[in-house]
C-alpha positions as a Markdown table, in Angstrom:
| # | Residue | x | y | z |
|---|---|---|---|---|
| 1 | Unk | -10.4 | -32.4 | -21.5 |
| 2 | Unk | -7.2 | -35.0 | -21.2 |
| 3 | Unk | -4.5 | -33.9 | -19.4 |
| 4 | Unk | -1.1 | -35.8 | -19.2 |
| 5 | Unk | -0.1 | -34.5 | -15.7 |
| 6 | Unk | 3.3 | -35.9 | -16.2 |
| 7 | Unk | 3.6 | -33.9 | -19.3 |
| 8 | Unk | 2.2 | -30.9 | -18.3 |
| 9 | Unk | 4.7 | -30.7 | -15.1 |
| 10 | Unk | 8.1 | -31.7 | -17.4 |
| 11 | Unk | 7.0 | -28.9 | -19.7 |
| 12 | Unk | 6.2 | -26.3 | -17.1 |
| 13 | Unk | 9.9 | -26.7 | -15.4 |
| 14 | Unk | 11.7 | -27.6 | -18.6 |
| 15 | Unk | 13.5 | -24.0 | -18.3 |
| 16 | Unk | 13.6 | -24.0 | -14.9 |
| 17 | Unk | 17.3 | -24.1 | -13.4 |
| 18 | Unk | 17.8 | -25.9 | -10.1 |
| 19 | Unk | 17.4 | -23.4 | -7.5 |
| 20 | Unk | 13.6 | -22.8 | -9.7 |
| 21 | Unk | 12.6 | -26.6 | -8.9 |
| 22 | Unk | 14.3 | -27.0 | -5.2 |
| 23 | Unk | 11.8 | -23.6 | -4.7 |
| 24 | Unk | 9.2 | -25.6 | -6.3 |
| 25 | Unk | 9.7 | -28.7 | -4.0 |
| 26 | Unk | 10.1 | -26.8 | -0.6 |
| 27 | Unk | 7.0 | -24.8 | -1.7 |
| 28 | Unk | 4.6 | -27.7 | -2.3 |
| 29 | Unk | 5.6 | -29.2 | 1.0 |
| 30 | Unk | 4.9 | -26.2 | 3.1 |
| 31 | Unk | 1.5 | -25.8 | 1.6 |
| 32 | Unk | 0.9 | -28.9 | 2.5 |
| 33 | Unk | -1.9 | -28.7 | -0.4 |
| 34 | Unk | -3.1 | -32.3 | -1.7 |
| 35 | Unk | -3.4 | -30.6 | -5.4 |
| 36 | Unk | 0.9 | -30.8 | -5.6 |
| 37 | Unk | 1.1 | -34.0 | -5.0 |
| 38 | Unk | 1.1 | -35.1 | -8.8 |
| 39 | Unk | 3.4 | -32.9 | -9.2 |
| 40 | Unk | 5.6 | -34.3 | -6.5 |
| 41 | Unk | 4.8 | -37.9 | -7.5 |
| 42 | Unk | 6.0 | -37.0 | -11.2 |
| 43 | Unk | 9.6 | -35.4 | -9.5 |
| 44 | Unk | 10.1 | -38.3 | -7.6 |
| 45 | Unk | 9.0 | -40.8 | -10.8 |
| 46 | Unk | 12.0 | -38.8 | -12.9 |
| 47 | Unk | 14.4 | -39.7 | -9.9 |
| 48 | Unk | 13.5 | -43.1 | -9.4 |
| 49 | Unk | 14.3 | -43.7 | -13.4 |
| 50 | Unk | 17.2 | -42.3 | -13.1 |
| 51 | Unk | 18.7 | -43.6 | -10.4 |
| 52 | Unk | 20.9 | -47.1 | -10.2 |
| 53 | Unk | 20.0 | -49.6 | -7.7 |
| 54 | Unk | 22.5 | -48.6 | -4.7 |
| 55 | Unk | 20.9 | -45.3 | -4.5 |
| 56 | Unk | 17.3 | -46.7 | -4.8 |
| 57 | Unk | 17.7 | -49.2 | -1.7 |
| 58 | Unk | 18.9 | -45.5 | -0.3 |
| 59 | Unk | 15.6 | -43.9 | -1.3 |
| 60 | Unk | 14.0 | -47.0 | 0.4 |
| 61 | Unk | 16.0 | -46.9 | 3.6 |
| 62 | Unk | 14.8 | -42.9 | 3.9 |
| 63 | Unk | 11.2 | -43.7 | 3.4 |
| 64 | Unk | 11.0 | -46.7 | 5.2 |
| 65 | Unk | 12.8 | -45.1 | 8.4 |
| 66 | Unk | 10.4 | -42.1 | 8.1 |
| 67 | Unk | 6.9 | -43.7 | 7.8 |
């Protein structure tokens, strides 16, 4: 069976309003489960598409401070 993960999670929240995905976020990172991760990593691959270049040195600045 061949899953496209990044399909499968833009389908499953396609519908969902914003309060539905920050839920989904905060829940995955309490769990603190390995499994959400793709799902995370797919979130954070939308963003980084979308985003122009001032606010991805931001992103940058916030991960590289933190690690």
């Amino acid at each position: 069976m061949n899953i496209n993960i990044r399909e499968y999670i833009k389908n499953n929240f396609k519908s969902a309003n914003p309060r539905e995905i920050e839920d989904s976020i905060n829940s995955s990172l309490e769990e603190n489960d390995e499994v959400t991760l793709p799902g995370l990593g797919v979130f954070f691959e939308i963003l980084w598409e979308n985003c122009d270049e001032k606010q991805k040195e931001k992103i940058i600045d916030i991960l590289v401070n933190n690690i």
